[in-house]
NUDO-440897 format. One line per 10 residues: their letters; for each residue x, y, z of C-alpha. Coordinates in Angstrom, 1 decimal, decimal comma. Layout:
// NUDO-440897
A = X:Y:Z ~ ...
***
This chain:
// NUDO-440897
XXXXXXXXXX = 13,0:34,7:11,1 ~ 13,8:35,6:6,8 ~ 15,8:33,0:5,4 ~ 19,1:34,4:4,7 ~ 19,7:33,1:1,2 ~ 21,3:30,1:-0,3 ~ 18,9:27,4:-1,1 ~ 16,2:25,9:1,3 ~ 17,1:22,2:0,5 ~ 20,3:20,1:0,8
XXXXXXXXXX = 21,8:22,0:-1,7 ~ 22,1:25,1:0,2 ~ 25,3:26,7:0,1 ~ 27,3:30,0:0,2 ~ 28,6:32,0:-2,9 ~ 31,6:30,1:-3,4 ~ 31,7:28,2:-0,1 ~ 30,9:24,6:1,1 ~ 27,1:23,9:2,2 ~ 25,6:26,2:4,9
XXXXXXXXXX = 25,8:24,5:8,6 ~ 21,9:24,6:8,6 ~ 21,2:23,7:5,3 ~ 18,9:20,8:5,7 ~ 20,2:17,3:4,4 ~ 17,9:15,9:2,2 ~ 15,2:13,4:3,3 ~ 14,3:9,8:2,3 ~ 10,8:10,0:0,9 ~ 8,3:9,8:3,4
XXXXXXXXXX = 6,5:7,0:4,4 ~ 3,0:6,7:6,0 ~ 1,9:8,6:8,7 ~ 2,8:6,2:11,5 ~ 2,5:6,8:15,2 ~ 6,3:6,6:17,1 ~ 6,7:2,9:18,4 ~ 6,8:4,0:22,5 ~ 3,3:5,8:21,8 ~ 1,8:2,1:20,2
XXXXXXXXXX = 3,1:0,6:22,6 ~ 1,1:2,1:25,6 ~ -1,5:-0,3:26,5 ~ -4,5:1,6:28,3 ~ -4,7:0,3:32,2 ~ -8,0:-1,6:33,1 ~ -9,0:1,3:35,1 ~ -9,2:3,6:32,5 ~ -10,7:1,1:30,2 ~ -13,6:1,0:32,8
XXXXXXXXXX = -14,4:4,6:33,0 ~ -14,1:4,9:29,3 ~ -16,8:2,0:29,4 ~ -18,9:4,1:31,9 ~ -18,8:7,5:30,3 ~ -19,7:5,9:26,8 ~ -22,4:4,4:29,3 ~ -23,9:7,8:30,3 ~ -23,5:9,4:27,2 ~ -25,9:7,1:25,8
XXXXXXXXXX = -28,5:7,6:28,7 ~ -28,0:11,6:29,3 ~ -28,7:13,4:26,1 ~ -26,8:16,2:27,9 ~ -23,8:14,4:29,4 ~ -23,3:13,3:25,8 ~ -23,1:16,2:24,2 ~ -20,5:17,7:26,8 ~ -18,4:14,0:26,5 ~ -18,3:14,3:22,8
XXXXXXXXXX = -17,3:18,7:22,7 ~ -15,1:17,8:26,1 ~ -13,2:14,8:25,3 ~ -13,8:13,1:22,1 ~ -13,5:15,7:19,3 ~ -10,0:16,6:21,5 ~ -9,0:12,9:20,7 ~ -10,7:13,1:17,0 ~ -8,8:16,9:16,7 ~ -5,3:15,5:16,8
XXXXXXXXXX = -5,5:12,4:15,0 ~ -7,3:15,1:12,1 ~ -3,9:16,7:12,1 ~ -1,7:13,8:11,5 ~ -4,5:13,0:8,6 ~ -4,2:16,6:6,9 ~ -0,7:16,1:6,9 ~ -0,8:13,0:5,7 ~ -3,6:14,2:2,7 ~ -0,4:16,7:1,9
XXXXXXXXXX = 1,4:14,7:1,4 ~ -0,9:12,4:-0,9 ~ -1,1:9,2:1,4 ~ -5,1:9,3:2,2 ~ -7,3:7,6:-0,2 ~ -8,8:9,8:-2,4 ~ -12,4:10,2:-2,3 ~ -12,4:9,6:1,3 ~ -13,5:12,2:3,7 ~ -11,0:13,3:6,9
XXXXXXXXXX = -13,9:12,7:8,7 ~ -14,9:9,0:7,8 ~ -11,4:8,2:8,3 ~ -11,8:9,6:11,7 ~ -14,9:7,3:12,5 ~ -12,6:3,9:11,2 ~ -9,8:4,4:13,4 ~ -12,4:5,8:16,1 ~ -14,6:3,0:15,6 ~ -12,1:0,5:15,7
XXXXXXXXXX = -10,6:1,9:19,2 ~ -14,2:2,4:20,8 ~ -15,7:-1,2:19,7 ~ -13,0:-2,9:21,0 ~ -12,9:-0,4:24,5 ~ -16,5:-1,5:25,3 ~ -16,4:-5,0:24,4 ~ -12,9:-6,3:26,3 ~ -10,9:-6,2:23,3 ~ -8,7:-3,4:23,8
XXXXXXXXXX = -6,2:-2,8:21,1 ~ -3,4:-5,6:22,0 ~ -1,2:-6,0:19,5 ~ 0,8:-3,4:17,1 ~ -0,6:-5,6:14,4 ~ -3,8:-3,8:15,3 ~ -2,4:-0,4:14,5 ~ -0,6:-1,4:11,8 ~ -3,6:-2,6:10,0 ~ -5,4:0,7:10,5
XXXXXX = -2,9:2,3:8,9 ~ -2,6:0,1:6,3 ~ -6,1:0,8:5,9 ~ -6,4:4,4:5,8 ~ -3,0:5,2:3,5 ~ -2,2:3,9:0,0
***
């Protein structure tokens, strides 16, 4: 749908009139991409942790199995996570010099190490560092 003049920002309003009833307040400046607190929150259940554990297994025995684990289910994971980073990169909170894609492996690192060797990410301190890591 066209805007319908007046101003996209705060300042919208009509000739002569008081601000347009959708013009858009304007925002604090925007801080870090961070994930919403209920989403950090989730703690993955022991089951899950175990399959994770055995796929990861088989992907490293079945050259096969590891290709369709890493099209099928990783890059999903890897996918989503790349849009929150391009946004971020808009908005100039990435590192510069720093590839979307090695930012990916951190965070993905991070996540896998500790899902294969008992040390699930436990605390929000844990996802709070990671960001801290991957925005200035």
């Amino acid at each position: 749908m066209a805007h319908q003049g007046g101003r996209r920002d705060g300042g919208a309003r009509r000739e002569g009139g008081p601000p347009h009833p959708r013009a858009r307040r304007r925002l604090p400046p925007r801080r870090p991409a961070r994930l919403p607190r209920c989403e950090r929150r989730a703690r993955p259940r022991p089951q899950v942790v175990a399959i994770l554990r055995a796929l990861m297994a088989e992907a490293q025995l079945d050259e096969a199995f590891s290709h369709r684990f890493w099209d099928g289910f990783i890059e999903n994971r890897r996918a989503a996570l790349r849009t929150v980073l391009e946004r971020a990169a808009g908005r100039g909170e990435l590192p510069v010099g720093v590839s979307a894609d090695t930012l990916l492996d951190v965070v993905f690192g991070v996540i896998w190490y500790r899902v294969l060797t008992g040390r699930v990410l436990g605390s929000d301190a844990v996802a709070d560092e990671l960001v801290a890591l991957i925005t200035r």
